[in-house]
N, C-alpha and C positions, 0 to 999 in steps of 0.2 A: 504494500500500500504506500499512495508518493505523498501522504499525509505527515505533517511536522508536528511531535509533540503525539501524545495520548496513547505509548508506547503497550500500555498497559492494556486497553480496548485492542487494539490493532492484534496481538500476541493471541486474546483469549477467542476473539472474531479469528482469527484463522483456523483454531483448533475449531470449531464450530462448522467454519465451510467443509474442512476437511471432512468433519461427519456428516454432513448434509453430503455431498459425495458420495461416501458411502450406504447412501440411501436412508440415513435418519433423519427426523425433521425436529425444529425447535423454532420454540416464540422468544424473540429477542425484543427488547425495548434499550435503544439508547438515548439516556438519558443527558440532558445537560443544557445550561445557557445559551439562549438565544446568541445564532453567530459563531460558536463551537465547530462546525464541520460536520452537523448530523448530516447534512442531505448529505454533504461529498462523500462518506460514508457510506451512506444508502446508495448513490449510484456505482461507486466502486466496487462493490455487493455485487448488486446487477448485472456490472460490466462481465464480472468471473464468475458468476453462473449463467451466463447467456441471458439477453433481454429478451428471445423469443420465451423463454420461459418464466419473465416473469410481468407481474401489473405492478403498476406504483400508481398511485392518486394520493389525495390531500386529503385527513382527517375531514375536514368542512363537507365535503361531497359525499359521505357515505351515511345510512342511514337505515340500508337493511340488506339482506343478504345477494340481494339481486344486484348490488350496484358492487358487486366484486366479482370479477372473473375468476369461479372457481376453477375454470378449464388451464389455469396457473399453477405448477407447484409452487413458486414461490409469489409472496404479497406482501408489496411497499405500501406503507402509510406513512406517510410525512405529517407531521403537524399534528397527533395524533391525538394530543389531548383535546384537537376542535370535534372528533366523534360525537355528534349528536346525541345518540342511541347504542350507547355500546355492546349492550345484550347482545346483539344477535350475531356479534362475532365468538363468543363464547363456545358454540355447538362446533363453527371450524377449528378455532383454538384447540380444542378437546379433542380433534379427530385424529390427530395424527399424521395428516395427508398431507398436511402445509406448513413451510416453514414462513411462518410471517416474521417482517422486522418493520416498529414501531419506531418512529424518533420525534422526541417528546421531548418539554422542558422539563425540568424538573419539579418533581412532586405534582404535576399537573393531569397524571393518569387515576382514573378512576380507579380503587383500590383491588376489585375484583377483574379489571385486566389487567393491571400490574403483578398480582399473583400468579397469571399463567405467562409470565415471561420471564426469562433470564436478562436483568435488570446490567445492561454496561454503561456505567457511571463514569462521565469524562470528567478529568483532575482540569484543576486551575491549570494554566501556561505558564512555564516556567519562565524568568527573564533570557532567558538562553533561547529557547523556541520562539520569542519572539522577535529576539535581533536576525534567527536564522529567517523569519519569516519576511522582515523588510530588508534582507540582504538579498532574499531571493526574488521580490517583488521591484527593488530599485537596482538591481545588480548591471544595467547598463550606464549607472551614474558612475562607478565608481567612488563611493564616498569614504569617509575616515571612519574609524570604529567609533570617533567619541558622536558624530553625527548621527550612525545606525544605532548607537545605544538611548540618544534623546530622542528621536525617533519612535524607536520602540517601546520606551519610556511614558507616551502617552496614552496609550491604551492596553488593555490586558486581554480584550478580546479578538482576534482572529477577523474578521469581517471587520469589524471598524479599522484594523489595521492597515486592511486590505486597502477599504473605501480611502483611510489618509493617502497611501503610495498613491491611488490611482491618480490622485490629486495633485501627490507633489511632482508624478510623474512630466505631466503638464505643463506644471509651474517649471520645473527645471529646465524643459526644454526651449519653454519660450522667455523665461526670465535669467536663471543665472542657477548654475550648478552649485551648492554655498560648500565653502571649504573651510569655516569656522561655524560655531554655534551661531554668536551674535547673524553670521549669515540668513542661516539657517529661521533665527528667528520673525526677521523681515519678512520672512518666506508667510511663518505661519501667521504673521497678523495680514498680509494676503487674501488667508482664506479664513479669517476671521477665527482663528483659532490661537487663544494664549498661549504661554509659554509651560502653563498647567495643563495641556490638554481639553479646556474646556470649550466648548463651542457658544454662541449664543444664546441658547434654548438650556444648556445645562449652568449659566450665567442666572436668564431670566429666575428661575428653578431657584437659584440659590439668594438670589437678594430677595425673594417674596419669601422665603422662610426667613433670612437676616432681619424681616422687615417686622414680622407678626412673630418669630419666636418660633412656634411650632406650629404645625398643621395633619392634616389628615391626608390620605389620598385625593380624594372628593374635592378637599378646598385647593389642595393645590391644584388641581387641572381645571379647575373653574377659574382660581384668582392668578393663574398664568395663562390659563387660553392654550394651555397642549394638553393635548388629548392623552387619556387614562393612559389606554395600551402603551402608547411611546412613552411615557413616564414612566411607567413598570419598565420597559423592556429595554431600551434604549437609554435612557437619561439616570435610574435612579441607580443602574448596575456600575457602571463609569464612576457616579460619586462615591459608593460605598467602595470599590476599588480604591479610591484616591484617598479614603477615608475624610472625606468632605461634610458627609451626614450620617447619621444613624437614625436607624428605622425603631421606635419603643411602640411598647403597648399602647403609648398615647398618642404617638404621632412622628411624622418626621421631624431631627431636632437636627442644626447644625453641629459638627463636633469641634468641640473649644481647644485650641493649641495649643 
């Protein structure tokens, strides 16, 4: 697998295809934060048992047993905790016939499909997978290590990593390749992004709690104007990375330095 980091997944996923090979079948869910690599995953799957042999769709679209091609041994769900109706996948789960693989956020599966699956749980990125990561996405810049480690340094997740190179890809080519931080940083006010990583929206985010103290989910995507989903998924993962805010029983609170 030409996947970076998640050593662990990738190792115990092999033993698994192997027995599927061998004619066994199993329900796999992988589990993990949005932007982790599940779909790359799930299609790299697919690739090594043949796509004529298998279905993929999106949790969102399924809703009873007709809307799966059982004439499939093998079946992709992406997104899986948006299953409508999950019952009715229960009776194939049980059967023995199919090896499904689920990829799911975390803790977002219903309790009673998560039981019938073997549960692979992707680890945080290490700081090392993710310098490998924007070394291999800017690798035509040739840059300095102290640049791919500030760089890397801004996000901890794999897809925002991604979406920053694709950006600075751009910027380099048509602005200035930087060969110092201070460079480097002109770059990022650019694209409107500080020298913390933080984007406008995860700014907005933070002075409306600076402002009131603490708040709820609710208040905040009301008294910021971004919407629920992107504050769960996108915005509040980045701060609790940076360690920016903490989430209590009462509300989000900034954390004091």
């Amino acid at each position: 697998m030409l996947i970076i980091g998640q050593e662990k997944v990738k190792t115990e996923l092999n033993f698994i295809i192997k027995e599927i090979e061998k004619g066994g079948n199993f329900n796999i869910a992988l589990r993990a934060p949005s932007g982790y690599g599940k779909t790359s995953f799930l299609f790299i799957c697919m690739n090594y048992l043949s796509w004529n042999n298998c279905f993929y769709t999106l949790g969102d679209t399924l809703d009873n047993e007709f809307s799966v091609d059982l004439q499939k041994r093998f079946i992709f769900i992406d997104e899986a905790h948006l299953i409508k109706n999950p019952e009715f996948l229960y009776p194939i789960m049980d059967s023995g016939n199919y090896s499904i693989f689920l990829a799911t956020n975390e803790g977002a599966l219903s309790e009673p499909l998560l039981n019938r699956c073997i549960s692979l749980i992707f680890s945080s990125y290490s700081v090392e997978e993710l310098e490998m990561m924007v070394k291999n996405y800017l690798r035509n810049f040739l840059l300095s290590p102290e640049i791919i480690t500030k760089i890397s340094s801004l996000y901890d997740n794999p897809r925002r990593i991604k979406k920053l190179c694709d950006r600075l890809s751009y910027i380099f080519r048509n602005l200035f390749v930087p060969i110092s931080i201070p460079e480097l940083d002109r770059i990022l006010e650019v694209i409107n992004i500080d020298e913390s990583g933080l984007n406008p929206l995860e700014r907005r985010y933070l002075s409306f709690i600076e402002r009131i103290g603490r708040a709820s989910l609710s208040t905040i995507s009301l008294g910021t104007g971004i919407e629920r989903n992107m504050v769960l998924t996108e915005i509040e993962p980045h701060l609790l990375y940076l360690g920016k805010i903490k989430i209590t029983s009462r509300g989000r609170e900034i954390c004091q330095s």
